[in-house]
C-alpha positions as CSV (number, residue, x, y, z in Angstrom):
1,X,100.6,108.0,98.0
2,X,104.1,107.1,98.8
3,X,107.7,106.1,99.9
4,X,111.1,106.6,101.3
5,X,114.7,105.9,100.9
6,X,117.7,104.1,101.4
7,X,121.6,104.7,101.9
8,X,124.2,106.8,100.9
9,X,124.6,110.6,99.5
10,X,122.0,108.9,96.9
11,X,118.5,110.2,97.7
12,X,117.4,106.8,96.7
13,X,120.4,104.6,99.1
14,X,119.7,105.9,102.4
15,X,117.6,104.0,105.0
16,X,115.5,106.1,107.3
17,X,116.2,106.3,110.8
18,X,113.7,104.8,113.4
19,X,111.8,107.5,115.1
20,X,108.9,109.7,112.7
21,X,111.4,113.2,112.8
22,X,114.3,112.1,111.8
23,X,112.2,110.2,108.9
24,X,111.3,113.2,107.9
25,X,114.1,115.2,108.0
26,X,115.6,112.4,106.0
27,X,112.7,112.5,103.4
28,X,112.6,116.0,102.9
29,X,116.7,115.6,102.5
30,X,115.8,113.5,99.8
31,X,113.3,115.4,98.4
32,X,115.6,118.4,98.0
33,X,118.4,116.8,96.5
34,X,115.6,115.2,93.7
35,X,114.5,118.6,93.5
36,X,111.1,117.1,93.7
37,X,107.8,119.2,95.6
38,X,105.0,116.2,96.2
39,X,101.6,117.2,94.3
40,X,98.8,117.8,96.6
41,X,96.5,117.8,93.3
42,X,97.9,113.9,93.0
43,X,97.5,113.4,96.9
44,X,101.0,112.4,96.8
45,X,102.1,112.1,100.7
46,X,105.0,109.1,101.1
47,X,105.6,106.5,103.6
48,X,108.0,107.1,106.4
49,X,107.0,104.3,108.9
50,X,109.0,101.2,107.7
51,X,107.0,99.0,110.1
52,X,103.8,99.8,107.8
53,X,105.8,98.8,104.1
54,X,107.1,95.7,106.1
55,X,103.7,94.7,107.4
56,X,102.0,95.2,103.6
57,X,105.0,93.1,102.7
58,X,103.6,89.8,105.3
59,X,100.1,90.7,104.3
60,X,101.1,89.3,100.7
61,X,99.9,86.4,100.6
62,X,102.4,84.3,98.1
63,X,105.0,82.4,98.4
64,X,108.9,83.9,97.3
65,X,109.4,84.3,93.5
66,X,106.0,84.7,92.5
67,X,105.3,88.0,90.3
68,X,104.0,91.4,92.5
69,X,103.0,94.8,90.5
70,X,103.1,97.8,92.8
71,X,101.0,101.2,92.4
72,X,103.0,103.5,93.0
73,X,106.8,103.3,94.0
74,X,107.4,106.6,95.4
75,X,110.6,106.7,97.2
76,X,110.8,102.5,97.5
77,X,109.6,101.7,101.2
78,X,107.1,99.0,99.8
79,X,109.6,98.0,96.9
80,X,112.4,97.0,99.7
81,X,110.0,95.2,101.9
82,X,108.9,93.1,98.7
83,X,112.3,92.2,97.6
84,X,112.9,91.8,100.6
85,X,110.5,89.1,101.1
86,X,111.7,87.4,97.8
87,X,108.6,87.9,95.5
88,X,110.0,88.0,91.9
89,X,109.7,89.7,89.2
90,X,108.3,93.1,90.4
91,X,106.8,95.6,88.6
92,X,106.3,98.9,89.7
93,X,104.1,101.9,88.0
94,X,105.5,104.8,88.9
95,X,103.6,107.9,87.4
96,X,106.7,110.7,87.9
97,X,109.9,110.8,86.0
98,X,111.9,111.6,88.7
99,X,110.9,108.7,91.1
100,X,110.9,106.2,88.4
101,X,114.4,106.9,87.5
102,X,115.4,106.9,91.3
103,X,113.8,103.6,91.6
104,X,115.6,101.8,88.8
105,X,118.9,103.5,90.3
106,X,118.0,102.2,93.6
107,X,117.1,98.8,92.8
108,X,118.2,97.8,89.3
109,X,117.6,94.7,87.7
110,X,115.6,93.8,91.0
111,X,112.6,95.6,89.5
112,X,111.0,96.4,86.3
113,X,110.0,100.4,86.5
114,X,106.6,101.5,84.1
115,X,106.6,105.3,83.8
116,X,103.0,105.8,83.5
117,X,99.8,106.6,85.1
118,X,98.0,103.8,87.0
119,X,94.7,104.6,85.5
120,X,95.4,104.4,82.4
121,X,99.0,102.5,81.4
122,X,98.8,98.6,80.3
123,X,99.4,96.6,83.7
124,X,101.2,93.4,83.2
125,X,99.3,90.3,84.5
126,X,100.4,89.2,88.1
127,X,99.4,87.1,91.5
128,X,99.0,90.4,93.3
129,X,98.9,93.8,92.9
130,X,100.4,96.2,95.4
131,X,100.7,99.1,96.6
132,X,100.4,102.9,98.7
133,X,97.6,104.3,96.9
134,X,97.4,108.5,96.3
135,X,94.5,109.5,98.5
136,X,93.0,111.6,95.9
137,X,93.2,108.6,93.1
138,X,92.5,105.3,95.5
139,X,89.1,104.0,94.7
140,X,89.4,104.9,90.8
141,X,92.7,103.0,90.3
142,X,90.9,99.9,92.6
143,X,88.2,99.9,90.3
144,X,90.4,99.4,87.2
145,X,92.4,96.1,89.1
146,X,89.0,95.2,90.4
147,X,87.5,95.2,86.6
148,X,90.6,93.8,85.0
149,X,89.9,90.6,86.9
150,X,92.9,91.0,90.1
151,X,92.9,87.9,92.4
152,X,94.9,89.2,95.2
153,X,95.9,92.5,96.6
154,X,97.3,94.4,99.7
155,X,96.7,98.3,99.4
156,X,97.2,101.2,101.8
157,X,94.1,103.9,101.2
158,X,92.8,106.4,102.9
159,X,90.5,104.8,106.0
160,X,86.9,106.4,104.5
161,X,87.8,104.3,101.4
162,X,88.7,101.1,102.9
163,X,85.6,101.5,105.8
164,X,84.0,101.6,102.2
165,X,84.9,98.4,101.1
166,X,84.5,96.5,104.0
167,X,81.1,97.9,105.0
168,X,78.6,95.4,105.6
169,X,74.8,96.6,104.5
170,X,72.9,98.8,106.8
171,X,76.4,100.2,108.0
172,X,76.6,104.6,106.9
173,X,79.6,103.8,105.1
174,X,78.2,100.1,102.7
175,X,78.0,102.2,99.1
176,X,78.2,101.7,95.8
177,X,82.1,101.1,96.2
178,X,81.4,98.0,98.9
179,X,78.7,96.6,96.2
180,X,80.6,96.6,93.2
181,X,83.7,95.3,94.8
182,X,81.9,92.6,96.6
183,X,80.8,90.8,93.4
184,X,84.2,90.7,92.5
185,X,85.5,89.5,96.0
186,X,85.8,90.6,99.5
187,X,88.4,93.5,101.4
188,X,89.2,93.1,104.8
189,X,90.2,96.2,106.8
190,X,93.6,94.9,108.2
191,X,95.1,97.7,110.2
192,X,95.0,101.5,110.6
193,X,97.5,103.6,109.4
194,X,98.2,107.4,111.3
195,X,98.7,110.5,109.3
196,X,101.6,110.7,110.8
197,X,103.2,107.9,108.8
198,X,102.9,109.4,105.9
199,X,105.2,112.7,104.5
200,X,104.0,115.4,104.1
201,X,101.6,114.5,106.9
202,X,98.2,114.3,105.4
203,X,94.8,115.2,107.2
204,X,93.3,112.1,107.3
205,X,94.1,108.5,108.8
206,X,95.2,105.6,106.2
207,X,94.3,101.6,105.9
208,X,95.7,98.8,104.8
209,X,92.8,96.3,103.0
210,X,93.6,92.9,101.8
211,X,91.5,91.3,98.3
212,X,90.6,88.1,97.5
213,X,88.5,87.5,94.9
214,X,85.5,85.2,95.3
215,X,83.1,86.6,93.0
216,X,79.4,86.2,93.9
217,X,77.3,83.8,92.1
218,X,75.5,84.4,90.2
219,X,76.5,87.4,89.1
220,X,75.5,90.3,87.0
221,X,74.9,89.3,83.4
222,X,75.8,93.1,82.5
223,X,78.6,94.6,84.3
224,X,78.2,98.1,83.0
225,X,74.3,98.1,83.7
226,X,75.1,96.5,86.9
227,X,77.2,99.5,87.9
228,X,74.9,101.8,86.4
229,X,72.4,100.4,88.3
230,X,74.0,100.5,91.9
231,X,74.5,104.1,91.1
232,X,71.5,105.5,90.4
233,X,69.5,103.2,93.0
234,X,72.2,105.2,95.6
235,X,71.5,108.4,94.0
236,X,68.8,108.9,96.5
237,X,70.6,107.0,99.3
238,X,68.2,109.0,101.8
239,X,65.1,108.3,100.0
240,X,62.7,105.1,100.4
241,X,62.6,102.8,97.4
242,X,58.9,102.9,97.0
243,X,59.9,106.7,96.1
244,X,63.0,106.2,93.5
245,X,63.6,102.3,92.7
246,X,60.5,102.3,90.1
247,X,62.2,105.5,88.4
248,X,65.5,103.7,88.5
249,X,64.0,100.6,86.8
250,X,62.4,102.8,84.0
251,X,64.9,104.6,82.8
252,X,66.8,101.6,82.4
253,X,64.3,99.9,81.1
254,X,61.9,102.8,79.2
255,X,60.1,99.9,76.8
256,X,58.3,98.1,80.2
257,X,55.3,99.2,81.1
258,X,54.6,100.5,84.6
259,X,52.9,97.5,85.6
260,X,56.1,95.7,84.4
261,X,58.4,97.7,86.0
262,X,56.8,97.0,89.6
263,X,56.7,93.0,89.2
264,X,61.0,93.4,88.4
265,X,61.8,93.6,92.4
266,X,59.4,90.7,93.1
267,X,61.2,88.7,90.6
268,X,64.1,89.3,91.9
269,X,63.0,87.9,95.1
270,X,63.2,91.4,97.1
271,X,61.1,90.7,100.9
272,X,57.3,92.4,100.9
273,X,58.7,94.9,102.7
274,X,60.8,96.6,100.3
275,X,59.6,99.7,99.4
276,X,60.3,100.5,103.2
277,X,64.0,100.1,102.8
278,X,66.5,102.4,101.7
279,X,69.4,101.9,99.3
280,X,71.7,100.8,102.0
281,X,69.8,97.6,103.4
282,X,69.8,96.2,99.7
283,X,72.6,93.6,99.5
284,X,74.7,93.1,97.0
285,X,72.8,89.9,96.2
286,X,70.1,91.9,95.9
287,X,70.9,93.8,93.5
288,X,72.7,91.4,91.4
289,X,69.1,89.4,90.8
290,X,67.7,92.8,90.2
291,X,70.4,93.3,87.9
292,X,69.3,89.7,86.2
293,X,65.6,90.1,85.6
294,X,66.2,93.3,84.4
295,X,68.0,92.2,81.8
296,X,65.7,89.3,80.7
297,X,63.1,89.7,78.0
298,X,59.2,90.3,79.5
299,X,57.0,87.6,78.6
Protein backbone atom coordinates (compact mmCIF):
# COMPACT_ATOMS: atom_id res chain seq x y z
CA UNK A 1 0.00 0.00 0.00
CA UNK A 2 0.91 3.51 -0.15
CA UNK A 3 1.77 7.34 0.02
CA UNK A 4 1.28 10.99 -0.57
CA UNK A 5 2.83 14.17 -1.69
CA UNK A 6 4.59 17.17 -1.23
CA UNK A 7 4.61 20.88 -2.70
CA UNK A 8 4.21 22.64 -5.68
CA UNK A 9 2.23 22.24 -9.17
CA UNK A 10 4.47 18.88 -8.94
CA UNK A 11 2.27 15.96 -7.91
CA UNK A 12 5.29 14.81 -6.16
CA UNK A 13 6.12 18.62 -4.17
CA UNK A 14 3.04 19.24 -2.44
CA UNK A 15 2.46 18.58 1.28
CA UNK A 16 -0.94 17.50 2.30
CA UNK A 17 -3.06 19.54 4.37
CA UNK A 18 -3.95 18.46 7.96
CA UNK A 19 -7.50 17.20 8.09
CA UNK A 20 -8.32 13.45 6.09
CA UNK A 21 -10.55 15.57 3.04
CA UNK A 22 -8.55 17.81 1.98
CA UNK A 23 -5.76 14.89 1.99
CA UNK A 24 -7.65 13.38 -0.26
CA UNK A 25 -8.69 15.93 -2.44
CA UNK A 26 -5.03 16.57 -2.58
CA UNK A 27 -4.19 12.95 -3.42
CA UNK A 28 -6.54 12.39 -5.93
CA UNK A 29 -5.16 15.94 -7.49
CA UNK A 30 -2.08 14.12 -7.62
CA UNK A 31 -3.23 11.17 -8.93
CA UNK A 32 -4.87 12.94 -11.89
CA UNK A 33 -2.14 14.97 -12.96
CA UNK A 34 0.20 11.33 -12.78
CA UNK A 35 -2.57 10.05 -14.73
CA UNK A 36 -2.30 7.13 -12.43
CA UNK A 37 -5.66 4.78 -11.26
CA UNK A 38 -4.41 2.71 -7.96
CA UNK A 39 -4.74 -1.25 -8.63
CA UNK A 40 -7.21 -2.90 -6.45
CA UNK A 41 -5.70 -6.36 -7.94
CA UNK A 42 -2.20 -4.96 -6.18
CA UNK A 43 -4.21 -3.65 -3.02
CA UNK A 44 -2.65 -0.42 -3.68
CA UNK A 45 -4.49 2.15 -1.17
CA UNK A 46 -1.80 5.22 -0.10
CA UNK A 47 -1.15 6.90 3.09
CA UNK A 48 -2.73 10.24 3.74
CA UNK A 49 -2.31 10.57 7.57
CA UNK A 50 1.19 12.06 8.03
CA UNK A 51 1.09 11.41 11.76
CA UNK A 52 1.13 7.46 10.85
CA UNK A 53 4.49 7.82 8.17
CA UNK A 54 6.03 10.05 11.02
CA UNK A 55 5.25 7.56 13.82
CA UNK A 56 6.80 4.45 11.48
CA UNK A 57 9.62 6.87 11.09
CA UNK A 58 10.29 6.95 15.48
CA UNK A 59 9.51 3.29 15.47
CA UNK A 60 12.90 2.80 13.50
CA UNK A 61 14.95 1.83 15.77
CA UNK A 62 18.60 3.22 14.43
CA UNK A 63 20.44 5.88 14.89
CA UNK A 64 20.73 8.84 11.79
CA UNK A 65 22.82 7.70 8.78
CA UNK A 66 22.40 4.22 9.02
CA UNK A 67 21.07 2.40 5.71
CA UNK A 68 16.81 1.95 5.53
CA UNK A 69 15.13 -0.05 2.38
CA UNK A 70 11.50 0.85 2.04
CA UNK A 71 8.64 -1.48 0.34
CA UNK A 72 6.93 0.37 -1.39
CA UNK A 73 7.34 4.28 -1.98
CA UNK A 74 4.08 5.20 -3.26
CA UNK A 75 3.54 8.80 -3.23
CA UNK A 76 6.68 9.43 -0.49
CA UNK A 77 4.84 9.93 3.04
CA UNK A 78 7.19 7.22 4.61
CA UNK A 79 10.28 8.43 2.38
CA UNK A 80 9.93 12.14 3.96
CA UNK A 81 9.57 10.97 7.46
CA UNK A 82 12.82 8.80 6.92
CA UNK A 83 14.85 11.48 5.55
CA UNK A 84 13.55 13.32 7.62
CA UNK A 85 14.84 11.53 10.56
CA UNK A 86 18.38 11.38 8.96
CA UNK A 87 18.64 7.53 8.15
CA UNK A 88 21.03 7.30 5.08
CA UNK A 89 21.31 5.84 2.29
CA UNK A 90 17.64 4.85 1.42
CA UNK A 91 16.47 2.57 -0.76
CA UNK A 92 13.16 2.34 -2.00
CA UNK A 93 11.42 -0.56 -4.20
CA UNK A 94 8.89 0.91 -5.98
CA UNK A 95 7.05 -1.67 -8.29
CA UNK A 96 5.24 1.21 -10.76
CA UNK A 97 6.94 3.32 -13.29
CA UNK A 98 5.15 6.21 -12.66
CA UNK A 99 5.73 6.42 -8.86
CA UNK A 100 9.28 5.53 -9.17
CA UNK A 101 10.01 8.23 -11.38
CA UNK A 102 8.00 10.71 -9.21
CA UNK A 103 9.99 9.60 -6.31
CA UNK A 104 13.47 10.21 -7.75
CA UNK A 105 12.01 13.76 -8.98
CA UNK A 106 10.81 14.36 -5.59
CA UNK A 107 13.66 13.51 -3.65
CA UNK A 108 16.77 13.08 -5.80
CA UNK A 109 20.05 12.06 -4.76
CA UNK A 110 18.33 11.70 -1.18
CA UNK A 111 17.18 8.26 -2.26
CA UNK A 112 18.11 5.38 -4.44
CA UNK A 113 14.68 4.26 -6.41
CA UNK A 114 14.62 0.14 -7.56
CA UNK A 115 11.85 -0.26 -10.17
CA UNK A 116 10.84 -3.65 -9.44
CA UNK A 117 8.56 -5.95 -7.64
CA UNK A 118 9.23 -6.64 -3.91
CA UNK A 119 8.77 -10.31 -4.29
CA UNK A 120 10.96 -10.92 -6.55
CA UNK A 121 13.82 -7.97 -7.31
CA UNK A 122 17.37 -8.30 -5.52
CA UNK A 123 17.12 -6.26 -2.16
CA UNK A 124 20.24 -4.56 -1.09
CA UNK A 125 21.41 -5.60 2.36
CA UNK A 126 20.32 -3.04 5.17
CA UNK A 127 19.70 -2.43 9.20
CA UNK A 128 16.05 -2.23 8.52
CA UNK A 129 13.63 -2.71 6.13
CA UNK A 130 10.58 -0.45 5.78
CA UNK A 131 7.71 0.10 4.66
CA UNK A 132 3.39 0.44 3.82
CA UNK A 133 2.85 -2.93 2.66
CA UNK A 134 -0.05 -3.71 -0.27
CA UNK A 135 -2.76 -5.45 1.64
CA UNK A 136 -3.22 -8.04 -0.98
CA UNK A 137 0.88 -8.85 -1.02
CA UNK A 138 1.85 -8.27 2.92
CA UNK A 139 2.52 -11.59 4.44
CA UNK A 140 4.26 -12.93 1.06
CA UNK A 141 6.73 -10.05 0.79
CA UNK A 142 7.30 -10.49 4.92
CA UNK A 143 8.14 -13.87 4.31
CA UNK A 144 10.85 -13.12 1.68
CA UNK A 145 12.72 -10.29 4.42
CA UNK A 146 11.95 -12.86 7.08
CA UNK A 147 13.81 -15.74 4.97
CA UNK A 148 16.52 -13.46 3.65
CA UNK A 149 17.74 -13.15 7.22
CA UNK A 150 16.19 -9.13 8.10
CA UNK A 151 17.20 -7.98 11.60
CA UNK A 152 14.99 -5.13 12.03
CA UNK A 153 11.79 -3.83 10.58
CA UNK A 154 8.71 -1.43 11.00
CA UNK A 155 5.75 -2.37 8.56
CA UNK A 156 2.18 -1.05 8.14
CA UNK A 157 -0.12 -4.31 7.15
CA UNK A 158 -3.37 -4.93 7.23
CA UNK A 159 -4.52 -5.73 11.15
CA UNK A 160 -5.66 -9.63 10.42
CA UNK A 161 -1.95 -10.01 9.29
CA UNK A 162 -0.16 -8.31 12.05
CA UNK A 163 -2.86 -10.04 14.90
CA UNK A 164 -1.21 -12.91 12.93
CA UNK A 165 2.16 -12.37 13.93
CA UNK A 166 1.79 -11.39 17.23
CA UNK A 167 -0.56 -14.15 18.21
CA UNK A 168 0.45 -16.07 21.10
CA UNK A 169 -0.68 -20.01 20.93
CA UNK A 170 -4.16 -20.94 21.83
CA UNK A 171 -5.21 -17.34 20.53
CA UNK A 172 -7.86 -17.95 16.93
CA UNK A 173 -5.56 -15.92 15.13
CA UNK A 174 -1.53 -17.96 16.30
CA UNK A 175 -1.04 -19.74 12.62
CA UNK A 176 1.33 -20.87 10.50
CA UNK A 177 2.41 -17.17 9.77
CA UNK A 178 3.04 -16.42 13.84
CA UNK A 179 5.15 -19.90 13.81
CA UNK A 180 7.37 -19.35 11.13
CA UNK A 181 8.07 -15.84 11.97
CA UNK A 182 8.68 -16.58 15.52
CA UNK A 183 11.77 -18.75 14.82
CA UNK A 184 13.05 -16.05 13.06
CA UNK A 185 12.24 -13.35 15.81
CA UNK A 186 9.30 -11.64 17.37
CA UNK A 187 6.53 -8.74 15.87
CA UNK A 188 5.00 -6.57 18.23
CA UNK A 189 1.57 -5.03 17.26
CA UNK A 190 2.44 -1.31 17.85
CA UNK A 191 -0.53 0.67 16.91
CA UNK A 192 -3.77 0.55 14.83
CA UNK A 193 -4.15 2.17 11.74
CA UNK A 194 -8.00 3.35 10.44
CA UNK A 195 -9.10 2.75 6.92
CA UNK A 196 -9.59 5.97 6.78
CA UNK A 197 -5.87 6.81 6.62
CA UNK A 198 -5.32 5.21 3.77
CA UNK A 199 -6.60 6.53 -0.14
CA UNK A 200 -8.68 5.06 -1.65
CA UNK A 201 -10.17 4.11 1.71
CA UNK A 202 -9.87 0.40 2.07
CA UNK A 203 -12.36 -1.98 3.94
CA UNK A 204 -10.37 -3.07 6.43
CA UNK A 205 -8.29 -1.48 9.47
CA UNK A 206 -4.25 -1.37 9.19
CA UNK A 207 -1.14 -2.12 11.77
CA UNK A 208 1.94 -1.09 12.24
CA UNK A 209 4.38 -4.24 13.68
CA UNK A 210 7.89 -3.82 14.73
CA UNK A 211 10.67 -7.06 14.08
CA UNK A 212 13.51 -7.93 15.85
CA UNK A 213 15.06 -10.96 15.21
CA UNK A 214 15.92 -13.31 18.02
CA UNK A 215 15.76 -16.59 16.40
CA UNK A 216 14.72 -19.55 18.62
CA UNK A 217 17.19 -21.96 19.64
CA UNK A 218 17.48 -24.46 18.59
CA UNK A 219 15.98 -24.17 15.59
CA UNK A 220 14.81 -26.19 12.64
CA UNK A 221 17.66 -28.15 11.05
CA UNK A 222 15.44 -27.91 7.66
CA UNK A 223 13.80 -24.73 6.95
CA UNK A 224 11.76 -25.86 3.99
CA UNK A 225 10.57 -29.12 5.91
CA UNK A 226 10.03 -26.99 8.78
CA UNK A 227 7.49 -24.88 6.87
CA UNK A 228 6.16 -27.75 5.21
CA UNK A 229 5.60 -29.18 8.28
CA UNK A 230 3.70 -26.18 10.12
CA UNK A 231 1.50 -26.35 7.08
CA UNK A 232 0.22 -29.49 6.81
CA UNK A 233 -0.04 -29.98 10.78
CA UNK A 234 -2.51 -26.66 10.38
CA UNK A 235 -4.22 -28.18 7.47
CA UNK A 236 -6.65 -29.55 9.88
CA UNK A 237 -6.53 -26.64 12.31
CA UNK A 238 -10.00 -27.94 13.62
CA UNK A 239 -9.08 -31.48 13.95
CA UNK A 240 -7.38 -33.28 17.14
CA UNK A 241 -3.81 -34.48 16.51
CA UNK A 242 -4.45 -38.01 17.52
CA UNK A 243 -6.60 -37.64 14.19
CA UNK A 244 -4.01 -35.96 11.60
CA UNK A 245 -0.40 -35.50 13.24
CA UNK A 246 0.47 -39.33 12.62
CA UNK A 247 -0.59 -38.73 8.80
CA UNK A 248 1.41 -35.54 8.79
CA UNK A 249 4.55 -37.40 10.10
CA UNK A 250 4.16 -40.16 7.34
CA UNK A 251 4.02 -38.51 4.56
CA UNK A 252 7.03 -36.69 5.51
CA UNK A 253 8.55 -39.46 6.57
CA UNK A 254 6.91 -42.53 4.29
CA UNK A 255 10.23 -45.02 5.15
CA UNK A 256 9.18 -45.15 9.29
CA UNK A 257 7.16 -47.56 10.19
CA UNK A 258 3.95 -46.82 12.02
CA UNK A 259 5.26 -47.79 15.19
CA UNK A 260 8.10 -45.26 14.42
CA UNK A 261 6.03 -42.64 13.40
CA UNK A 262 4.09 -42.52 16.86
CA UNK A 263 7.37 -42.57 19.20
CA UNK A 264 8.47 -39.00 16.88
CA UNK A 265 6.13 -36.64 19.16
CA UNK A 266 7.45 -38.28 22.41
CA UNK A 267 10.82 -37.62 21.24
CA UNK A 268 10.27 -34.40 20.75
CA UNK A 269 9.16 -34.02 24.23
CA UNK A 270 5.31 -33.26 23.26
CA UNK A 271 3.15 -33.55 27.11
CA UNK A 272 0.98 -37.14 27.36
CA UNK A 273 -1.71 -35.31 26.63
CA UNK A 274 -1.14 -34.46 23.11
CA UNK A 275 -3.29 -36.18 20.94
CA UNK A 276 -6.00 -34.05 22.77
CA UNK A 277 -4.68 -30.80 21.43
CA UNK A 278 -5.20 -29.11 18.33
CA UNK A 279 -2.78 -27.37 16.02
CA UNK A 280 -3.02 -24.13 17.66
CA UNK A 281 -1.82 -25.10 21.32
CA UNK A 282 1.45 -26.50 19.72
CA UNK A 283 4.22 -23.88 20.21
CA UNK A 284 6.52 -22.97 18.01
CA UNK A 285 9.09 -24.87 20.21
CA UNK A 286 7.14 -27.54 19.68
CA UNK A 287 7.24 -27.91 16.60
CA UNK A 288 10.80 -26.96 16.01
CA UNK A 289 11.86 -30.36 18.15
CA UNK A 290 9.37 -32.11 16.09
CA UNK A 291 10.93 -30.65 13.20
CA UNK A 292 14.43 -32.11 14.69
CA UNK A 293 13.67 -35.74 15.41
CA UNK A 294 12.05 -35.88 12.29
CA UNK A 295 14.91 -35.24 10.53
CA UNK A 296 17.29 -37.60 12.52
CA UNK A 297 18.06 -41.08 11.25
CA UNK A 298 15.84 -44.06 13.32
CA UNK A 299 17.96 -46.30 15.23
Amino acid sequence: MKRKSTASSSPGRRRFARGPERNVADLQDALDALGFSPSRGRGQSFLIDESVAQAEAALVDLAPHHPVVEIGGGFGALTRALIERGFRPITVVEIEPKLSALLQETFGPRIQVILGDALSVPLPAAEAYVGNLPFSAGTPILERLLEAGMDHGVFLVQREVAERLSAPPGNREYGPLTILSRVEGEFLLARRVPSNAFYPEPSVEGAIVIFRRSPLEPGPSDRALFRTLVRQIFSWRRKKLRHTLPRVLASLRPELSPEEIALLPDKAGFPADWPEKRPEELSPEELVRLENVLTRPTK
